[in-house]
KEKE-3310 file (N, C-alpha, C; in steps of 0.2 Angstrom, whole numbers, plus 5000, padded with zeros to 4 digits):
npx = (5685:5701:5713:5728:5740:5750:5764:5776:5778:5779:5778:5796:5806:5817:5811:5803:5795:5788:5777:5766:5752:5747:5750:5742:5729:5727:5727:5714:5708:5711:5707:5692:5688:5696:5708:5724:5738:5753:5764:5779:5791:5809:5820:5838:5850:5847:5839:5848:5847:5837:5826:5821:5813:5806:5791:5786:5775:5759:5755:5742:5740:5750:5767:5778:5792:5803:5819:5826:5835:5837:5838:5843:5833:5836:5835:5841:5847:5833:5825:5821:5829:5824:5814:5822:5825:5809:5808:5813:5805:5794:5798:5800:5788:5779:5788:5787:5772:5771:5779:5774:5764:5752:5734:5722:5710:5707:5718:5726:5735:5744:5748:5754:5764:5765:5755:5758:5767:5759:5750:5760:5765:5755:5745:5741:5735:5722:5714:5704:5710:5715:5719:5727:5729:5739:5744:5745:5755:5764:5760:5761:5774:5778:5770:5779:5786:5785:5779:5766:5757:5760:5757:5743:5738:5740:5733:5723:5720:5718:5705:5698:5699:5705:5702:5713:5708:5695:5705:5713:5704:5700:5712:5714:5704:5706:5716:5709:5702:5686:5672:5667:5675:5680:5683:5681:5690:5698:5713:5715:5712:5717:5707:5709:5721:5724:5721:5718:5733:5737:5741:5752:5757:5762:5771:5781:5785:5792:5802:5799:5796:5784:5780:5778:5769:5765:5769:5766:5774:5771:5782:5791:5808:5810:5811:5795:5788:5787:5795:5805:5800:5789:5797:5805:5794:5791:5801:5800:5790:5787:5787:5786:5786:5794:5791:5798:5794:5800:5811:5825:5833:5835:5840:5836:5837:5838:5829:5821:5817:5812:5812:5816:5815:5815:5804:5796:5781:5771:5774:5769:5757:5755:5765:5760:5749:5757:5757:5750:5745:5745:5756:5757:5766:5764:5767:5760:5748:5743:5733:5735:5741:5745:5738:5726:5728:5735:5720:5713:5720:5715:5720:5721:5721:5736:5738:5741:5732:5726:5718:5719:5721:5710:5700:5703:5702:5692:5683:5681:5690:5702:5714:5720:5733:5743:5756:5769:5769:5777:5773:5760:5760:5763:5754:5742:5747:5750:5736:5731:5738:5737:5725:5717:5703:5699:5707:5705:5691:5692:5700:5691:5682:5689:5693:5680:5677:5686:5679:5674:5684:5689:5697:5692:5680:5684:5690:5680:5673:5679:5684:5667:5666:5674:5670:5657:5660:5665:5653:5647)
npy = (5025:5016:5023:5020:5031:5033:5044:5051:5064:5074:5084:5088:5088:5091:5095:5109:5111:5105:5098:5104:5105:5093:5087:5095:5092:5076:5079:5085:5073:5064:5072:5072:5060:5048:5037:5038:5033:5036:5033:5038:5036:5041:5046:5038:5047:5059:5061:5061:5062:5063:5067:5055:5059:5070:5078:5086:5099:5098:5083:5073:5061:5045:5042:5035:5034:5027:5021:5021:5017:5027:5032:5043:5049:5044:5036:5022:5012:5010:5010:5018:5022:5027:5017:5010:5016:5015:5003:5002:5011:5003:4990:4995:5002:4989:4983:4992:4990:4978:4977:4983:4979:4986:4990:4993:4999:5005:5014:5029:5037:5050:5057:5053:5045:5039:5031:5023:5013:5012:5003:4990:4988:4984:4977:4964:4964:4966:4978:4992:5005:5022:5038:5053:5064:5078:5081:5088:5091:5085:5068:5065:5062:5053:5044:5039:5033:5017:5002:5003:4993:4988:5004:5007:4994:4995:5008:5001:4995:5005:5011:5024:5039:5057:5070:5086:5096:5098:5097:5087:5077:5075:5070:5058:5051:5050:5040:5030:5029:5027:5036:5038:5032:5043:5061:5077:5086:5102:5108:5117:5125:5129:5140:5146:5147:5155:5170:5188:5196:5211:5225:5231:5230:5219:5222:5229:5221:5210:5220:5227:5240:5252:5264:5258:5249:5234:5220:5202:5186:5169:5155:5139:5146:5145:5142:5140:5144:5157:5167:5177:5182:5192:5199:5206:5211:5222:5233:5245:5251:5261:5263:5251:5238:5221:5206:5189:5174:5158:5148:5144:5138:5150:5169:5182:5197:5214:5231:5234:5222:5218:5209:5192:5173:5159:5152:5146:5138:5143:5156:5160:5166:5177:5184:5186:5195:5206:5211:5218:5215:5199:5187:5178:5172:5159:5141:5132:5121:5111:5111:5125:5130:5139:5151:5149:5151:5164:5171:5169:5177:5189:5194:5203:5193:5192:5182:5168:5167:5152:5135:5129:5140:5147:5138:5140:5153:5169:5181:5194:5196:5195:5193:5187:5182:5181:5171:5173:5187:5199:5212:5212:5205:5217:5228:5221:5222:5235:5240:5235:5242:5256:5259:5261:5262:5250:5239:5238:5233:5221:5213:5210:5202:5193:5187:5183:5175:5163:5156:5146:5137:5126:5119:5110:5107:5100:5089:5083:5081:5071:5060:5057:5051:5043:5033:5030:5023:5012:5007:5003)
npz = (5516:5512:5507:5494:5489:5475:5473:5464:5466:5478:5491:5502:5516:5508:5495:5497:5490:5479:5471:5480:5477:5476:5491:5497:5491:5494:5508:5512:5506:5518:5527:5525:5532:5526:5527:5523:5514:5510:5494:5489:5480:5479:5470:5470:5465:5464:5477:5486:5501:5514:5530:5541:5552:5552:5542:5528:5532:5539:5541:5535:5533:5532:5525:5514:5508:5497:5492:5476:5460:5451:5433:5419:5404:5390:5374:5367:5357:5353:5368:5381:5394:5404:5408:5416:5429:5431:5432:5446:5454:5453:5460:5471:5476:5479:5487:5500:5503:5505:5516:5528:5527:5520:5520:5507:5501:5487:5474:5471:5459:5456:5441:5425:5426:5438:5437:5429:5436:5448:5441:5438:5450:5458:5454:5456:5469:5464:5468:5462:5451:5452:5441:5443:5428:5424:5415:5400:5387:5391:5389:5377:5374:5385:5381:5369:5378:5378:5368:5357:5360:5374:5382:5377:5383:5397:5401:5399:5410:5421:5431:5432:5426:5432:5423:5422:5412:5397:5387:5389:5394:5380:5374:5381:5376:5363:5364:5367:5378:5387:5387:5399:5408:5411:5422:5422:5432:5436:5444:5460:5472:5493:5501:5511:5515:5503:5502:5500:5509:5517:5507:5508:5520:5517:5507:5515:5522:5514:5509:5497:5484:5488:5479:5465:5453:5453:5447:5445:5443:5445:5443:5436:5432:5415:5398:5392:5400:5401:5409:5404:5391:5399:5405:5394:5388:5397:5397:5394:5402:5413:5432:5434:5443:5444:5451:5452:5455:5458:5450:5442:5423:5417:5417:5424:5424:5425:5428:5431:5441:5455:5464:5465:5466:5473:5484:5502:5502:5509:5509:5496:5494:5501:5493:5482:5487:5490:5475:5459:5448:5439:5429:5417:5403:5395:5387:5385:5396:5407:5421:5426:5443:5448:5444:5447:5459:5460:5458:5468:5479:5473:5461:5444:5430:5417:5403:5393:5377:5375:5375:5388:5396:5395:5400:5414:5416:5416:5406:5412:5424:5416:5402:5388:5378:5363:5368:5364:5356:5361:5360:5359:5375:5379:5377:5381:5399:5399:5399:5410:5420:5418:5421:5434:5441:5430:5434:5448:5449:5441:5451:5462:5451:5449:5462:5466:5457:5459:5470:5462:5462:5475:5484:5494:5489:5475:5480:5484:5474:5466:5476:5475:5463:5461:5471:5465:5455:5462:5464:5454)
capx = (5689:5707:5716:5735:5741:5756:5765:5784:5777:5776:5782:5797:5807:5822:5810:5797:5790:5789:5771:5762:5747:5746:5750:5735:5723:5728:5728:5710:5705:5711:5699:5684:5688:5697:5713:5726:5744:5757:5770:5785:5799:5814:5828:5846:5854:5844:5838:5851:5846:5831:5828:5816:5810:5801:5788:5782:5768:5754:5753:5737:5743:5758:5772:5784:5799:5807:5823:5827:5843:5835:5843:5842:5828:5839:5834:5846:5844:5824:5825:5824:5834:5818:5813:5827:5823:5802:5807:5816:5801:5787:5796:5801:5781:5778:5792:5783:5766:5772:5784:5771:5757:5747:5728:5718:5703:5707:5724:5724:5740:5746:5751:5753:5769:5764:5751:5760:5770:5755:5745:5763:5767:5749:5738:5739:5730:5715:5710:5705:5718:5712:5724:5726:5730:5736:5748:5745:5759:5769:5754:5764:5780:5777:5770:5783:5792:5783:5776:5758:5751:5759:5752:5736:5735:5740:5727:5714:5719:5718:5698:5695:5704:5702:5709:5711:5705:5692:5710:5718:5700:5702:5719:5713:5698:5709:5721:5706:5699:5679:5672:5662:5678:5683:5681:5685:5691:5704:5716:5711:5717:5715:5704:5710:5727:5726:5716:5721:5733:5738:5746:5758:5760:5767:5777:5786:5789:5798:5807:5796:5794:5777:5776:5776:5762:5770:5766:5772:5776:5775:5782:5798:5811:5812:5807:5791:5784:5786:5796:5809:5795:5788:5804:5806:5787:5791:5807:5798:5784:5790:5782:5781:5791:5793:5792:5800:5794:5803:5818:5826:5840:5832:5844:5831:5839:5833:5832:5813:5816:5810:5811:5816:5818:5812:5801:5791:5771:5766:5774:5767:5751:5760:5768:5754:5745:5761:5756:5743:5743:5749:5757:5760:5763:5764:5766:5756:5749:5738:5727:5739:5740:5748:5734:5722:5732:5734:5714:5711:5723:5712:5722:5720:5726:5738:5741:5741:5727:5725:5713:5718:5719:5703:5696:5701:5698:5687:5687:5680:5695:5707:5718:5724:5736:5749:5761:5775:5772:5780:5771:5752:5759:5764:5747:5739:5750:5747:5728:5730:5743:5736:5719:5713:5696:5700:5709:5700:5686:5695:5703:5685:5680:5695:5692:5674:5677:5690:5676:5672:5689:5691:5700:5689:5675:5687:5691:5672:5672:5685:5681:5662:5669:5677:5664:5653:5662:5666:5648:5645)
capy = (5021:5015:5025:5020:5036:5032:5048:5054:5071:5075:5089:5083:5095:5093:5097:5110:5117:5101:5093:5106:5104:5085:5088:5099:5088:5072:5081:5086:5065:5062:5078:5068:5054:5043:5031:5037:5029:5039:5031:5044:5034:5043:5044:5039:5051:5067:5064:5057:5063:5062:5067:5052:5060:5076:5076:5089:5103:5095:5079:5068:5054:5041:5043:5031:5037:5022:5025:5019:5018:5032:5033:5046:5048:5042:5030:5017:5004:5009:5007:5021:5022:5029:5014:5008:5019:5014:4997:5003:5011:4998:4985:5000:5002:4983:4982:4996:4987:4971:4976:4987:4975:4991:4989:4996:5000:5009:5016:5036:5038:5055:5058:5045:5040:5036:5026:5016:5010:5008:4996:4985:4986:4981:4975:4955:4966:4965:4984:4997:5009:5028:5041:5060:5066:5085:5084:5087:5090:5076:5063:5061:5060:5048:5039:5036:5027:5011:5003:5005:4989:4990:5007:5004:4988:5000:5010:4998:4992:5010:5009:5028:5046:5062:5075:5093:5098:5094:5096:5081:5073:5072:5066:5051:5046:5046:5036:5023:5025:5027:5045:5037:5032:5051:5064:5083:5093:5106:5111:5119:5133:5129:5149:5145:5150:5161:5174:5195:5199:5219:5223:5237:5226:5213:5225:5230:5213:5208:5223:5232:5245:5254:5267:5255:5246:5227:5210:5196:5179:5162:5148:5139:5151:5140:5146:5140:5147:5164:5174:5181:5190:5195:5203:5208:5217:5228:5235:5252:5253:5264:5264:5246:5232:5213:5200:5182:5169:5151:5145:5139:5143:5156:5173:5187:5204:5220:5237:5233:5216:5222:5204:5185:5170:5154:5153:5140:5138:5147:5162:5164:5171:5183:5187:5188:5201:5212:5213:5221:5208:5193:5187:5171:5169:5152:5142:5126:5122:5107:5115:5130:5130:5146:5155:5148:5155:5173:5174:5167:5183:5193:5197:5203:5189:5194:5174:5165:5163:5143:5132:5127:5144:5151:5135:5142:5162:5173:5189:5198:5199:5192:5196:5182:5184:5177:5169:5172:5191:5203:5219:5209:5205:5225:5232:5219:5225:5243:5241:5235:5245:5263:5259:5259:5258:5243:5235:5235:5228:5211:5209:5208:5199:5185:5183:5179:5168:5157:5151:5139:5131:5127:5112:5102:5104:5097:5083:5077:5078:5066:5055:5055:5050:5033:5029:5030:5018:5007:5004:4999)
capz = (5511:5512:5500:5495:5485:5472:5468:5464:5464:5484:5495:5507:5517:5502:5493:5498:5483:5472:5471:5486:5475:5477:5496:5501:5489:5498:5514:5510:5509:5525:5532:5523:5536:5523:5527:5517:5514:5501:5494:5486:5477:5479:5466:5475:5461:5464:5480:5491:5509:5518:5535:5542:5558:5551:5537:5525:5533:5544:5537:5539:5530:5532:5521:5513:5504:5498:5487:5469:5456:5444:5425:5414:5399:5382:5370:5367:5352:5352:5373:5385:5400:5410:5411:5423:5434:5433:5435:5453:5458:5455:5466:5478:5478:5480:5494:5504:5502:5507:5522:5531:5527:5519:5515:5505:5494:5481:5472:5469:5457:5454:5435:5423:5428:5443:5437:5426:5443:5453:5436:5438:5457:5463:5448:5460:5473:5463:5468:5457:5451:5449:5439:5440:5423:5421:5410:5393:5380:5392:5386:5370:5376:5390:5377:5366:5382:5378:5362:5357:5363:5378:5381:5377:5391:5405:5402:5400:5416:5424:5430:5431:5425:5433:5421:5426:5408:5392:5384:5392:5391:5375:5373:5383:5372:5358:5365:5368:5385:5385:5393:5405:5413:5413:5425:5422:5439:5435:5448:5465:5478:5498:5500:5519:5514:5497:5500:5500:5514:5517:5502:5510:5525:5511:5503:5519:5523:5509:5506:5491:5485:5490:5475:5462:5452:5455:5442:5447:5438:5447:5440:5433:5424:5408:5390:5388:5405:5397:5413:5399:5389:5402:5406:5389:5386:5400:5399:5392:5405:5418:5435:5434:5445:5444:5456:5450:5461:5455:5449:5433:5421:5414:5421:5423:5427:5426:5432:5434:5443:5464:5469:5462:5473:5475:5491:5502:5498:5514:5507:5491:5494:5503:5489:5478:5489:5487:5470:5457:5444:5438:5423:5415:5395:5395:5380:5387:5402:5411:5422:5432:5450:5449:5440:5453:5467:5460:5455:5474:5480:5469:5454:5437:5424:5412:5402:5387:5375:5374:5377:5395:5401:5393:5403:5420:5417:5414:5403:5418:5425:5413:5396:5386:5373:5363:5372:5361:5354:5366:5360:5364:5381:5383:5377:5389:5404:5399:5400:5417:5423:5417:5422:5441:5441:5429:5440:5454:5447:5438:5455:5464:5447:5451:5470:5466:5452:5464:5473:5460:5463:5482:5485:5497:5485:5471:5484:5488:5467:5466:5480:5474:5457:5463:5475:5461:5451:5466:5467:5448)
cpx = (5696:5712:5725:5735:5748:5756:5774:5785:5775:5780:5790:5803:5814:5819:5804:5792:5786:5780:5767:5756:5744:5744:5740:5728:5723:5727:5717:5704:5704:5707:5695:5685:5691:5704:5716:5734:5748:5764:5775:5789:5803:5820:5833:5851:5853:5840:5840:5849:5839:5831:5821:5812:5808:5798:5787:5776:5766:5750:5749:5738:5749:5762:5777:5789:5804:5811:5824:5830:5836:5839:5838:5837:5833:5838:5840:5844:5837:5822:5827:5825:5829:5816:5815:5823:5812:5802:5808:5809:5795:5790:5799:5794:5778:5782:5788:5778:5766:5774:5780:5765:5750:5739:5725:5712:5704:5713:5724:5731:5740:5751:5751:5756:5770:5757:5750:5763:5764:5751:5751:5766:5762:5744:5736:5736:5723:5710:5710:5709:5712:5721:5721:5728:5732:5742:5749:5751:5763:5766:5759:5770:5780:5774:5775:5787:5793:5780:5766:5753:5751:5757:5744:5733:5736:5734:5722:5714:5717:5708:5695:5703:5700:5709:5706:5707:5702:5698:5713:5712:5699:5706:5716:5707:5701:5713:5716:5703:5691:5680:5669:5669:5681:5681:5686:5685:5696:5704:5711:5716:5713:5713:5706:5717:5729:5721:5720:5723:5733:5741:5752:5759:5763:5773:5781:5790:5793:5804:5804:5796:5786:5774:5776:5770:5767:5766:5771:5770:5777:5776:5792:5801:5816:5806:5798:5785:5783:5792:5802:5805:5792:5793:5804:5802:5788:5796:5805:5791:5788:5785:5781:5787:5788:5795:5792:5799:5796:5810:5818:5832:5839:5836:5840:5836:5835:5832:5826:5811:5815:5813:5810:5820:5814:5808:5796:5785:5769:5767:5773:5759:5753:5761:5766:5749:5749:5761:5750:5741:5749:5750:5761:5759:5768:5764:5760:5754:5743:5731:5732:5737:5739:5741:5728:5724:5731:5727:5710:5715:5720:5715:5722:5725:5728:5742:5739:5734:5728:5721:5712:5716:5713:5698:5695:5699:5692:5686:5685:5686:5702:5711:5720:5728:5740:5754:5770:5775:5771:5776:5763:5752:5759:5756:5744:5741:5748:5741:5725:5732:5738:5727:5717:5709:5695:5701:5707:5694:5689:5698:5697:5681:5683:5693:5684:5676:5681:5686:5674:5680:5693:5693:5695:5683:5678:5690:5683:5671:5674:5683:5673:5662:5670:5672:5658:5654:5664:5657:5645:5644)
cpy = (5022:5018:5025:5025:5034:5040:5050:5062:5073:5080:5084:5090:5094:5098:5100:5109:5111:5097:5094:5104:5098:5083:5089:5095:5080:5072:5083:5077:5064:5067:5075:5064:5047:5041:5033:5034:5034:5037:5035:5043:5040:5042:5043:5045:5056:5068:5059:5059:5065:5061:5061:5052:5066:5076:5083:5091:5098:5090:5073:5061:5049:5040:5037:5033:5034:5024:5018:5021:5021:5031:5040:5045:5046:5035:5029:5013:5004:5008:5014:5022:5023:5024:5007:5010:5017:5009:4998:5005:5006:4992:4988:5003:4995:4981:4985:4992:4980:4973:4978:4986:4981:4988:4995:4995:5003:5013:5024:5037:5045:5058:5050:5041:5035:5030:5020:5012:5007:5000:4990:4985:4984:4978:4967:4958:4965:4971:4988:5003:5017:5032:5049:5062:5074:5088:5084:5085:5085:5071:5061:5059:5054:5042:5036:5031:5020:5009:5001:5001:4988:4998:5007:4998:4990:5004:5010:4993:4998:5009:5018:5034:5054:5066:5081:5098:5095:5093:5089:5076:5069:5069:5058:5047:5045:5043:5027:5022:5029:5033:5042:5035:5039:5056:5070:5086:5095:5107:5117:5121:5130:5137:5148:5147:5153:5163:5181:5196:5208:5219:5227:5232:5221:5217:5227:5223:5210:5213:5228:5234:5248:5261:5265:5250:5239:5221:5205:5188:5173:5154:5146:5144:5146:5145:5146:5141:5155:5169:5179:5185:5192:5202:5208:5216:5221:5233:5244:5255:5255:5265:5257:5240:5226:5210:5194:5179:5164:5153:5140:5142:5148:5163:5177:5192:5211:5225:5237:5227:5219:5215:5195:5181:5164:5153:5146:5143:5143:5154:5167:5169:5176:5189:5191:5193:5207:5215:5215:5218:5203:5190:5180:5169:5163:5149:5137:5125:5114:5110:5121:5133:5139:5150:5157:5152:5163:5176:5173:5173:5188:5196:5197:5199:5193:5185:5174:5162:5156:5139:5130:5133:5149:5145:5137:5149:5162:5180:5195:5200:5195:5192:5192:5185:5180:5178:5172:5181:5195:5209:5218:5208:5212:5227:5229:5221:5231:5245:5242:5242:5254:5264:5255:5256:5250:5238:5233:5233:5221:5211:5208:5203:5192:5182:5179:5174:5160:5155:5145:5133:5129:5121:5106:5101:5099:5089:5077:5075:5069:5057:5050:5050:5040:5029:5026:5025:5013:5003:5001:4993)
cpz = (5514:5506:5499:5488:5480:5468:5469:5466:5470:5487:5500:5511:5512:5498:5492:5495:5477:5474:5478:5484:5476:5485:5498:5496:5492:5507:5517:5512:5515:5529:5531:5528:5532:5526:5523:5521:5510:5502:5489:5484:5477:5475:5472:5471:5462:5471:5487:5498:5511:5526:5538:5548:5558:5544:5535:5528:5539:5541:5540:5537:5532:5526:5519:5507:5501:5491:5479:5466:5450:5441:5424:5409:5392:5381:5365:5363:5354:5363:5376:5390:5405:5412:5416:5429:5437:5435:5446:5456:5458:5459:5473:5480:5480:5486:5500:5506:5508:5516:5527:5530:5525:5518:5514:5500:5488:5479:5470:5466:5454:5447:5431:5424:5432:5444:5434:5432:5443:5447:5437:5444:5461:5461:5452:5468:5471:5464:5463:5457:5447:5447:5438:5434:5422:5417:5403:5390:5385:5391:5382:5371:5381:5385:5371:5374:5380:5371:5364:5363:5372:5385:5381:5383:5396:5404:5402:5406:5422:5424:5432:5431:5430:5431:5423:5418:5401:5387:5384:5390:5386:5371:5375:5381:5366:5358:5367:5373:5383:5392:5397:5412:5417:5419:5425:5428:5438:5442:5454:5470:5486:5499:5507:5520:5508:5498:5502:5508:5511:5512:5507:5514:5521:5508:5508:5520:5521:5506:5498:5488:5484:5485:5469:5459:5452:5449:5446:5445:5445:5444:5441:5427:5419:5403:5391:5395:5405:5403:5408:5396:5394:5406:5398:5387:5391:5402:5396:5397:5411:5426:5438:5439:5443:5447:5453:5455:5458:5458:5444:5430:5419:5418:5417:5427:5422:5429:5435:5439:5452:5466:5463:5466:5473:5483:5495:5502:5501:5513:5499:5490:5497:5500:5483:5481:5489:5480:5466:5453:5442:5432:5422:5408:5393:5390:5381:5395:5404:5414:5429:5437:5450:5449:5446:5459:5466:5459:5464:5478:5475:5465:5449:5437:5419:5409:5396:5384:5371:5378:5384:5399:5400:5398:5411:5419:5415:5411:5408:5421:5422:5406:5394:5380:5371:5366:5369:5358:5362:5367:5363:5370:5383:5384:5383:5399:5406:5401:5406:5421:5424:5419:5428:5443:5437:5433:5447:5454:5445:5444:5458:5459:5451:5457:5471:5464:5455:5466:5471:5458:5469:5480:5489:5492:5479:5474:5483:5480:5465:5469:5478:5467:5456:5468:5472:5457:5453:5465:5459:5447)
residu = (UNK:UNK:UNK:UNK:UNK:UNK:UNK:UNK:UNK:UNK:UNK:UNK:UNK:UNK:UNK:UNK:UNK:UNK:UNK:UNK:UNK:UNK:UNK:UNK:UNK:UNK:UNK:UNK:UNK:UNK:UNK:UNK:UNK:UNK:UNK:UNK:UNK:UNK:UNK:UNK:UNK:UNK:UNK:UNK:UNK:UNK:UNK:UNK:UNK:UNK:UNK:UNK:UNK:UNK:UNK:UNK:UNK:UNK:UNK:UNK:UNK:UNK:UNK:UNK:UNK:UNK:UNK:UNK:UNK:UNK:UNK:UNK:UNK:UNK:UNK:UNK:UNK:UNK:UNK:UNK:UNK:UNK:UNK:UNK:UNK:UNK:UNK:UNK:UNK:UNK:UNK:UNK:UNK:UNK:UNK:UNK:UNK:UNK:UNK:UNK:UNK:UNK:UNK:UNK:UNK:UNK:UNK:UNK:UNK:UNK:UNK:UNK:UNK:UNK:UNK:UNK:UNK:UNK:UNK:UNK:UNK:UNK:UNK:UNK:UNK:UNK:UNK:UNK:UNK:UNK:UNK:UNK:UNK:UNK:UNK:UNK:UNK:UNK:UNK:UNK:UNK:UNK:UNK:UNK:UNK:UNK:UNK:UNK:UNK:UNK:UNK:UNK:UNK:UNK:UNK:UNK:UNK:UNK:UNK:UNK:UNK:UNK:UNK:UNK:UNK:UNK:UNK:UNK:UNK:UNK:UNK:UNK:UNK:UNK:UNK:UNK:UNK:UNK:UNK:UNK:UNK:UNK:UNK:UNK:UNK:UNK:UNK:UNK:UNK:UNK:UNK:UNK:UNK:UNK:UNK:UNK:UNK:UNK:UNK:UNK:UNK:UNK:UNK:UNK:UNK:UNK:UNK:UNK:UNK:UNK:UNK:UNK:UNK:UNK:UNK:UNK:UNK:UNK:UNK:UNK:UNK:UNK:UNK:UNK:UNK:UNK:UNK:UNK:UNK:UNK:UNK:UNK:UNK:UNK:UNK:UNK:UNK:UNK:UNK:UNK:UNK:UNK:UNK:UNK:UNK:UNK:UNK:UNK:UNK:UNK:UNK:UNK:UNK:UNK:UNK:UNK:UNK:UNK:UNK:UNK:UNK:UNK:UNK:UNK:UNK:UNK:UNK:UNK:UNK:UNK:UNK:UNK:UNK:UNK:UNK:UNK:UNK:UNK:UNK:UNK:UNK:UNK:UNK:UNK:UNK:UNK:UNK:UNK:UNK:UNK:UNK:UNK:UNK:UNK:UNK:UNK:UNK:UNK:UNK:UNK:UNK:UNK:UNK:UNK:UNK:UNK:UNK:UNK:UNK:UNK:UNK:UNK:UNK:UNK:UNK:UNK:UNK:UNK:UNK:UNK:UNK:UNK:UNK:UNK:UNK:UNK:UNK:UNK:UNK:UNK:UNK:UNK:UNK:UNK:UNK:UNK:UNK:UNK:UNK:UNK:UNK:UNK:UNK:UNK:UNK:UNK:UNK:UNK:UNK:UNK:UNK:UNK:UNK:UNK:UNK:UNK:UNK:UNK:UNK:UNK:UNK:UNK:UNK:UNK:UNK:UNK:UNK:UNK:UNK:UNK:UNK:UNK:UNK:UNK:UNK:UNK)
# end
């Protein structure tokens, strides 16, 4: 197949870290032997410089990065500003198209955002339009951009979903789309690149320390990604360091902080073999990459009990708990921490259980998905 990819959400070297997930499942198509295209609007506001003679990683695709006059998100007399900025990219995706004579078979839009473009920058193609879905509680909000019925008519132009969980499935049958269009594949880990290096030889690496028990947190540092109570529930556990991998406003300090840093992709698995578990109380989630990455580096979970993340763990190696009390997250920390033999069982739990989320298999799903509904 021909596959033209519409996503905002793509790696670029501005921007390593932003949308690796999207990268390496797209990168994945093009191993199947598929034709891919991806087109990446670029804000002029937020992402003024681009270098156009090096690409993001070992990229099997062609890239198009065309720029567009972003706005801000406020509603104005019933009217919000965002969708300045989505007019710029649908005819900065219709520009591309046209200029570069692109073909294809089939549309693969990343998020819904990006799906709204693709239904009004290529709908006079006349090819079917697929949507990744994995982002829950932004569903309602994105939905307020527009009124209902318009709403409603994009996504009965949208001819199939892959959401990453029965959460979101469900979101999207009450919003009117029939399950037959639906397709659930959560999120998915290259095991080619997260799997358990040396831990000490990690801990040297980065600097360590090598007689502490390590957690480590990846994410954005914002509220409702939890690294604050994590910070909080441990400030009485002695023995215990914490590795912050992101970046946000969120200011973590701490006598117990070892290591906080925003990093590129290639070195989070790394990062995650320097440590002994992983902790994320999250208030909401889609289907979390992160989660997958630290359980593919064999780590006890330490996250939030809610329905996304009971859909990827498993209590074999995994702890959920309120996101929000402190002294819940401590116990569950404790149990690990004070308990060896535990722990090295949940972290041989986790490394098995990863197997049922490899990425090329979540590809051939995907792929076999649309193939299926091409031939209807």
């Amino acid at each position: 197949m021909k596959i033209l990819v519409v996503s905002g959400n793509y790696p670029s070297l501005k921007t390593p870290s932003r949308g690796v997930f999207v990268y390496n499942l797209i990168q994945q198509f093009a191993k199947l032997g598929h034709t891919v295209n991806i087109i990446s609007p670029q804000g002029l506001i937020s992402n003024i410089y681009f270098n156009k003679n090096k690409e993001y990683g070992e990229e099997l695709g062609t890239v198009y990065r065309p720029k567009f006059l972003n706005a801000s998100q406020k509603f104005i007399f019933g009217f919000n500003t965002y969708r300045i900025g989505e007019l710029g990219q649908i005819k900065a995706v219709r520009r591309i198209v046209k200029k570069h004579k692109i073909e294809f078979d089939v549309v693969y839009a990343h998020f819904l955002a990006s799906a709204f473009i693709a239904v009004e920058a290529l709908s006079e193609y006349n090819k079917p339009i697929y949507a990744a879905i994995g982002e829950y509680n932004n569903l309602e909000v994105r939905k307020a951009f527009y009124s209902s019925a318009y709403f409603s008519s994009i996504l009965g132009k949208i001819n199939g979903f892959i959401a990453v969980s029965p959460q979101i499935r469900d979101r999207l049958i009450k919003y009117g789309v029939k399950e037959n269009k639906i397709i659930i594949k959560p999120n998915a880990v290259n095991l080619d690149i997260f799997y358990p290096r040396d831990k000490l030889k990690m801990r040297s690496k980065y600097g360590l320390p090598k007689d502490k028990i390590l957690a480590i947190f990846v994410g954005r540092f914002i509220e409702n990604k939890g690294p604050k109570m994590l910070l909080n529930a441990t400030q009485n556990l002695e023995g215990l360091g914490l590795i912050f991998v992101g970046g946000g406003p969120q200011i973590l300090e701490g006598n117990n902080v070892v290591f906080k840093d925003s990093v590129i992709s290639e070195k989070v698995p790394e990062l995650l073999s320097a440590a002994d578990l992983f902790v994320l109380p999250t208030w909401h989630e889609g289907s979390c990459n992160a989660i997958v990455e630290a359980m593919a580096c064999g780590l006890p979970i330490v996250s939030s009990d809610i329905p996304e993340i009971h859909f990827q763990c498993d209590p074999s190696f995994s702890i959920l708990v309120n996101p929000l009390d402190i002294k819940a997250i401590e116990s569950a920390i404790k149990s690990v921490v004070n308990n060896e033999g535990r722990r090295g069982e949940m972290s041989k739990n986790a490394l098995e259980y990863s197997k049922n989320f490899e990425i090329s298999e979540r590809a051939i799903g995907i792929l076999n998905f649309i193939q299926g509904k091409l031939e209807e």
